[in-house]
N, C-alpha and C positions, 0 to 999 in steps of 0.2 A: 589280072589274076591276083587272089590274095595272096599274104608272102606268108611265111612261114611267120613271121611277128605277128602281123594282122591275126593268123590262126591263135597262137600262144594267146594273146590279149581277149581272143576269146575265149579259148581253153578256157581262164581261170575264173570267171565268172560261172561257165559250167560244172567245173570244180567244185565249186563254193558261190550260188546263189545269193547267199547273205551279203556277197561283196555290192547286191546294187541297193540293199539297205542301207551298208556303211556310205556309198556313195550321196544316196539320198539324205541323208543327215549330215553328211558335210556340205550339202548343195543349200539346207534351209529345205526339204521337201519331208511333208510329215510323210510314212507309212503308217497306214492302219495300226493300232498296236493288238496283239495277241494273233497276228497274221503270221504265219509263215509262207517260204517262199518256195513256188513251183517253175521250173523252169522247163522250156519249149523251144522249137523252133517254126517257125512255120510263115506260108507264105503270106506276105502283106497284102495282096491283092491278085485274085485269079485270071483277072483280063492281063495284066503286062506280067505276071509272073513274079513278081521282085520281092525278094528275101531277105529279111532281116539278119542281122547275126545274129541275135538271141532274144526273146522274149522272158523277160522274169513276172511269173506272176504272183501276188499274193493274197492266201486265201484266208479264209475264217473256218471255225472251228469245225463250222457244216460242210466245210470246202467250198465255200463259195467265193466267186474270185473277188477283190474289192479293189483290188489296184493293180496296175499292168506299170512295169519299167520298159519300156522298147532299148536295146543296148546294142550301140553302135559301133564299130571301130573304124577310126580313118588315120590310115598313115600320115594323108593330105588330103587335103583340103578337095572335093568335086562338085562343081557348080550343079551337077544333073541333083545332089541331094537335097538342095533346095525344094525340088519338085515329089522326089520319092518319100523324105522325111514325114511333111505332112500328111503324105497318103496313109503311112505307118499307125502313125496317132491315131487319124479319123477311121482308118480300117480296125484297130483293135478296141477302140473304145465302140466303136458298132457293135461288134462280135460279142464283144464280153461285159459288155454293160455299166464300164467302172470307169474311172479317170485313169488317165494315161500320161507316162511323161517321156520324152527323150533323151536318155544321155548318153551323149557321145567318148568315147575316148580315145583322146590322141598324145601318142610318143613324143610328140614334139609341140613347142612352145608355138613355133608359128604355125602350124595345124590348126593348136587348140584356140591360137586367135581368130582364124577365118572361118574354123567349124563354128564359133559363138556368133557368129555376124547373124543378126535378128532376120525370118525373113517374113516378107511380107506379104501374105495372102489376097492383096486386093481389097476386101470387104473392108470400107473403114472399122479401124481399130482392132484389125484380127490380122497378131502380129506373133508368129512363133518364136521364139528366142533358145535355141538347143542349149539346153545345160552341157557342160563341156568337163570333163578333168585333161588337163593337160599332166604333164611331167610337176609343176610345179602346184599340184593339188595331190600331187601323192608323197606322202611322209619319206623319210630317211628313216629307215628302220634300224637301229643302236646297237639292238639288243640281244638276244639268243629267246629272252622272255617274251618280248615284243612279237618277235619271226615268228613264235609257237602259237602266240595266240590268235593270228591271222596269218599262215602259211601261202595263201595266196595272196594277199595285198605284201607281201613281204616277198615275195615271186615280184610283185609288179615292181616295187620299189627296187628292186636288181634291175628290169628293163627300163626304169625311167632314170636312174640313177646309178648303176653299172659304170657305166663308163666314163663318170664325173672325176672329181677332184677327191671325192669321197665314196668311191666305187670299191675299190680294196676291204675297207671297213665292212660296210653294207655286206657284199658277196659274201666276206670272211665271216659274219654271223647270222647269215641265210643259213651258208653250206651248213653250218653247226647246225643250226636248228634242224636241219631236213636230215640230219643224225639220226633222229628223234622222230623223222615221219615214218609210217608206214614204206616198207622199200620198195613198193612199186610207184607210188605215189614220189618216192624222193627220187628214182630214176628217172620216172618221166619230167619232172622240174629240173632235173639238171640235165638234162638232153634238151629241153627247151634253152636254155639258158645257155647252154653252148652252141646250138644252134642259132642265137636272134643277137648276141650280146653285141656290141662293135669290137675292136684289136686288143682297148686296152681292158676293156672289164675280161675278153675271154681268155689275156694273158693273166690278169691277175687271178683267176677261176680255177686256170688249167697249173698255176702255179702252185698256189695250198691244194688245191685237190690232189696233186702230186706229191708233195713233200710231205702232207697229211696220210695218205694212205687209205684215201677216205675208202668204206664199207662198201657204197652204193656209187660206186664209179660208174658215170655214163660210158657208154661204147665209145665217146671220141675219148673220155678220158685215157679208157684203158688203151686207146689205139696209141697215144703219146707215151705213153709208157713203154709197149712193147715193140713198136717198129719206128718209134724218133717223131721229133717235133711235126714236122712239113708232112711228112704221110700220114701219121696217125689223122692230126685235123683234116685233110679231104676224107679218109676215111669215117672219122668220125661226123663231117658235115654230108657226107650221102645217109649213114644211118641215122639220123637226126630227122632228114628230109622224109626218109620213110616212115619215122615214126608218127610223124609231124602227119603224113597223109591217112595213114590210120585214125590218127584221132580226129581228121576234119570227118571221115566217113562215117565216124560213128556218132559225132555229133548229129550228124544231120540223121541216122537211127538205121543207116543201111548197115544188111550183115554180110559180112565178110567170112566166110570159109577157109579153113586152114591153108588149102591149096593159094586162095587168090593173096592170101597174108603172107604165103611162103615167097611169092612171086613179086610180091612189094619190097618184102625183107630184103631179098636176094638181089634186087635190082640195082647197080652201080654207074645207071647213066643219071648224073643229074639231070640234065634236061626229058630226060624219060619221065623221070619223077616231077620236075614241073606243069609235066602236060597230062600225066595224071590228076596232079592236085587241082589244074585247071578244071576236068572234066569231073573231076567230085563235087562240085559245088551246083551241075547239073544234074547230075544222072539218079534215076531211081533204083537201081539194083547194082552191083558190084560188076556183074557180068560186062554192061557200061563199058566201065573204068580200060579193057583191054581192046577195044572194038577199033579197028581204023577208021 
């Protein structure tokens, strides 16, 4: 099942598209220039069913597509992607007529070492190699200037960098920046971020966001504030969970009705909401989502 990180890591390339140009250009991969970027989800192949996390495409001024990015996330490391990977590639460069790349993104150092293991197709000399960002291909972001001008790669640098030695810093000039975002947009990044962070980033999180008084206080924030440490954060880690499953459904383009959002919102069994999030990643209509 994917976790509520795995989603976030998606989220923000859906967010912000642009982020698999920036990744392309730190990887050495040209994009088209004067393309911009369209982004999808869809399946890789209709015999095994198997699903991408995101497709970014990029198009040309007549909209036509010239490059495909396939964008991956792996917590760790699964030997089956070896197999699915390439399907990915060969499936969308069929489809869509253009060159195709893979890049994976993993939280962790030793993911992004095993997600990079070349693999090998058999055919001499057709040998796939996944481009990879680990933790340590994404920036330490300094700045308040820096946060603004990529809000989403400034999101990620809080999840690969959060809970370092230099996590305080970072957090403390995200949160500032997301001052400055749109406030639906700054809530839902800070409801990620207290939702995925590990102990120490989401004490240091919960700490200036507390002393701060900040504007766009996520529902765990506010839950620490009004009923204490230990209760507010479960309560704020079930609304977090929920919101987390709203956006996986809407990723994938299913609509959700006030009632069946009331019924997410409302719900305070975590494992409720795990086995939801589970069956979002199959189902075609929301109706789904409640069915035994």
């Amino acid at each position: 099942m994917p976790s509520i990180k795995h989603e976030a890591l998606a989220l923000l390339v859906r967010e912000n598209p642009e982020l698999a140009r920036h990744f392309c250009t730190q990887l050495g991969v040209p994009v088209p220039a004067n393309s911009r970027p369209r982004l999808t989800s869809e399946d890789a192949t209709q015999v095994h069913q198997l699903t991408m996390d995101r497709t970014v495409f990029f198009v040309d001024e007549d909209d036509k597509t010239t490059f495909a990015v396939v964008y991956e996330v792996q917590l760790k490391f699964k030997p089956e992607k070896h197999k699915t990977w390439p399907m990915y590639l060969a499936q969308t460069r069929f489809r869509h007529d253009c060159p195709a790349v893979l890049i994976v993104i993993c939280p962790t150092t030793t993911a992004a070492k095993a997600c990079a293991a070349p693999i090998d197709l058999g055919h001499p000399g057709l040998v796939l190699r996944p481009l990879v960002i680990g933790p340590d291909s994404i920036p330490k972001i300094t700045t308040v200037e820096e946060a603004l001008d990529n809000i989403e790669l400034a999101v990620q640098s809080c999840l690969a960098h959060g809970d370092g030695e230099d996590g305080a810093a970072i957090l403390e000039v995200v949160t500032e920046a997301l001052d400055a975002v749109d406030g639906d947009k700054a809530k839902l990044y800070l409801d990620l971020l207290t939702a995925t962070l590990g102990e120490s980033g989401k004490l240091w999180l919960e700490e200036f966001l507390v002393s701060a008084q900040y504007e766009y206080a996520s529902d765990y924030v506010r839950g620490v504030r009004e009923v204490g440490r230990e209760e507010g954060r479960e309560e704020g880690k079930v609304l977090g969970e929920a919101r987390m499953l709203l956006v996986a459904l809407a990723g994938r383009g299913i609509e959700v009705d006030a009632k069946s959002e009331a019924r997410i919102r409302e719900c305070e069994d975590t494992g409720q909401l795990e086995q939801w999030m589970r069956r979002a990643l199959v189902i075609d209509q929301v109706e789904d989502l409640f069915s035994e």
